[in-house]
C-alpha positions in Angstrom: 0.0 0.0 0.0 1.5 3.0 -1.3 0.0 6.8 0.6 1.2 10.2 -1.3 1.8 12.9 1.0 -0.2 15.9 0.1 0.7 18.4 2.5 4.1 18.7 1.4 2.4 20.6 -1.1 -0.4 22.5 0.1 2.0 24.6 2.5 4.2 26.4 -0.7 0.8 27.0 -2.8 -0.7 28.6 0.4 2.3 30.6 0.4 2.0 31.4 -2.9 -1.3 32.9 -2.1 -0.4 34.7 0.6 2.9 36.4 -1.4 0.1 37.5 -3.9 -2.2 39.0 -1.7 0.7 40.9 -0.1 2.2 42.0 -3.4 -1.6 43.1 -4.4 -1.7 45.1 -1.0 1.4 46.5 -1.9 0.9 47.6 -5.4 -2.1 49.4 -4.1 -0.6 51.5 -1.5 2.2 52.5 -4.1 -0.3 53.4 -6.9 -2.4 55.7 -4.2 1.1 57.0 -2.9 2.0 57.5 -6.3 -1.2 59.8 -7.4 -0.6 62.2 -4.3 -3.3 60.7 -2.5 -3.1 61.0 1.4 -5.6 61.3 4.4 -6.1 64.6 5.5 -5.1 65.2 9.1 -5.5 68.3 11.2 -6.4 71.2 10.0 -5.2 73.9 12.2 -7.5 77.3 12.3 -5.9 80.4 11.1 -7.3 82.4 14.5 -5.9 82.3 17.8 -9.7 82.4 19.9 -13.1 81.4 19.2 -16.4 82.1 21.0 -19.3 79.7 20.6 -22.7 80.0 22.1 -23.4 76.3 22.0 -23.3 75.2 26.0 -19.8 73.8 27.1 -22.3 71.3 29.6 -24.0 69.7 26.7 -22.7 66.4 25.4 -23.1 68.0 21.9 -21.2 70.9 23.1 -18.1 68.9 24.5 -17.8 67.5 21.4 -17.7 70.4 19.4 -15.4 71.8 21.5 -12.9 68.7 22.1 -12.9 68.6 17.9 -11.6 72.1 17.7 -9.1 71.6 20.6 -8.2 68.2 18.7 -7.9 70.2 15.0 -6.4 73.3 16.2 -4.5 73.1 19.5 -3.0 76.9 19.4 -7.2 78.1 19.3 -8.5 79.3 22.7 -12.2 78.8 23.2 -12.7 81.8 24.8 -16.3 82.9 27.1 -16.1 86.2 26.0 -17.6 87.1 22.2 -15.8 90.3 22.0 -12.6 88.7 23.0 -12.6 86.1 20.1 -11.4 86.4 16.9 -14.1 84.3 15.1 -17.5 83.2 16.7 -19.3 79.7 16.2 -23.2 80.7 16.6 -25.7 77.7 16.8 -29.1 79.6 15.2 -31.0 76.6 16.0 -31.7 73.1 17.8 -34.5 71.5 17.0 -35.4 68.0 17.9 -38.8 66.4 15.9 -40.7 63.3 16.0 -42.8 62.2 14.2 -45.6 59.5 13.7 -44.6 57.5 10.5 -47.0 54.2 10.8 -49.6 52.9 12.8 -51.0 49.8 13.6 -54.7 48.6 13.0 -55.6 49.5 16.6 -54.2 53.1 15.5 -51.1 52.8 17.8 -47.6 53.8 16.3 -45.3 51.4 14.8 -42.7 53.5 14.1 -41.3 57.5 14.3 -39.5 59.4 12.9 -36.7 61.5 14.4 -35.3 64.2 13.2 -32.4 66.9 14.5 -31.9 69.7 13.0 -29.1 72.7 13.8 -28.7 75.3 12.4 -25.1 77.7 12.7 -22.6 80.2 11.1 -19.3 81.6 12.0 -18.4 84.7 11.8 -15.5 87.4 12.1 -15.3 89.9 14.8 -15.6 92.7 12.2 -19.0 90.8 11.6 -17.7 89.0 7.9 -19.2 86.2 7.0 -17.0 82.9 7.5 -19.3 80.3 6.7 -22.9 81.3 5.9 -25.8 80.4 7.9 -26.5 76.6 7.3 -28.9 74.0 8.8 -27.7 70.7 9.1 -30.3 67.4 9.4 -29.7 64.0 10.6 -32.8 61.6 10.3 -34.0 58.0 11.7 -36.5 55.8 12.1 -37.3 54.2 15.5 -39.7 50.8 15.6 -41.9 51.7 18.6 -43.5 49.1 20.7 -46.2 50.5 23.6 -44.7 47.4 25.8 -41.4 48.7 25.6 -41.9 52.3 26.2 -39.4 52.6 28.6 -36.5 50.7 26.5 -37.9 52.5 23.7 -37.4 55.9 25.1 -33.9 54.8 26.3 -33.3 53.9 22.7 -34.6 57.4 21.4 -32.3 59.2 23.5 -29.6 56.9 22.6 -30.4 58.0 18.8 -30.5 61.6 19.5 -27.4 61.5 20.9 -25.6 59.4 17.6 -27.2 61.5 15.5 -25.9 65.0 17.7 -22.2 63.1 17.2 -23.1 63.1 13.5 -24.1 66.9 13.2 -21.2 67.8 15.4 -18.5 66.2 13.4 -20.2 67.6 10.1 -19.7 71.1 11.6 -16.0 70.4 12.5 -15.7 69.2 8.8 -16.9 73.0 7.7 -15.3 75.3 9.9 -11.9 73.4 9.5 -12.6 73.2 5.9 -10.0 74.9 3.2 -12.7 77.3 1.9 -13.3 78.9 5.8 -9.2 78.8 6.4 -8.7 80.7 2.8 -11.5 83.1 3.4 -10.4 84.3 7.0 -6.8 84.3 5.7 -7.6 86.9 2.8 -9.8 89.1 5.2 -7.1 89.1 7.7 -4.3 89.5 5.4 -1.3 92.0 7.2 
């Protein structure tokens, strides 16, 4: 009775495919290299102090305010508005819900939240930076009367991912290249 070792084998063509897949990996990250394309990092603000009006004790708050810290360490947030060189004002925060289905005994299946802010940022000479702008986040929340309590648990939690959502998306604008280059050639020396 004769038996053939396979295995001898199977390890080098494994290898084989594993050589490939690296050497695929690596031919991507050179072509991307290549083309100049690269994450973008920070983006430090051109200003030395910022004002902003949303609360410093809200969780949305924090996080606006940790993002601009983590962006642009030199900025101060400052409490003063006539101290600052450039002021975040939140126009709006509205929180909706809304009915989307009911059942056949005319109880609600489902809602719909919505969040809506709305902000600008502005000079100290009163220019405007970034015009006023309203920023949405929607979701749909299954409702069950039976659950009200998890379900209100889970609304809050929702609120709260889609405040993160808004938050980063204004962080995005005000550290954007337009808002740097606009504040730069109003403050040219």
């Amino acid at each position: 009775m004769t038996y053939k070792v396979l295995t001898a084998a199977r390890p080098q063509g494994l290898a084989l495919k594993h050589y490939a897949y690296l050497l695929l990996v690596l031919m991507l990250v050179a072509s991307l290299a290549a083309c100049g394309f690269k994450l973008r990092g920070a983006s430090p603000l051109p200003f030395e102090s910022l004002y902003t009006n949303i609360s410093s004790q809200t969780p949305f708050g924090i996080q606006i305010i940790r993002g601009i810290r983590a962006n642009s360490p030199q900025t101060r947030i400052v409490e003063n508005a006539a101290d600052a060189e450039v002021r975040l004002l939140q126009i709006n925060n509205r929180r909706t819900r809304k009915e989307m289905s009911l059942n056949v005994d005319g109880k609600v299946e489902e809602y719909e939240l919505g969040l809506y802010i709305s902000f600008t940022l502005v000079d100290q000479a009163g220019n405007t930076l970034l015009e006023p702008t309203t920023l949405s986040n929607l979701r749909l929340l299954p409702y069950d009367e039976e659950n009200a309590s998890a379900k209100a648990t889970e609304m809050q939690q929702l609120y709260a991912d889609m405040e993160r959502n808004i938050a980063n998306s204004i962080l995005q604008r005000i550290t954007s290249d337009d808002v740097i280059q606009r504040y730069q050639a109003l403050h040219k020396n």
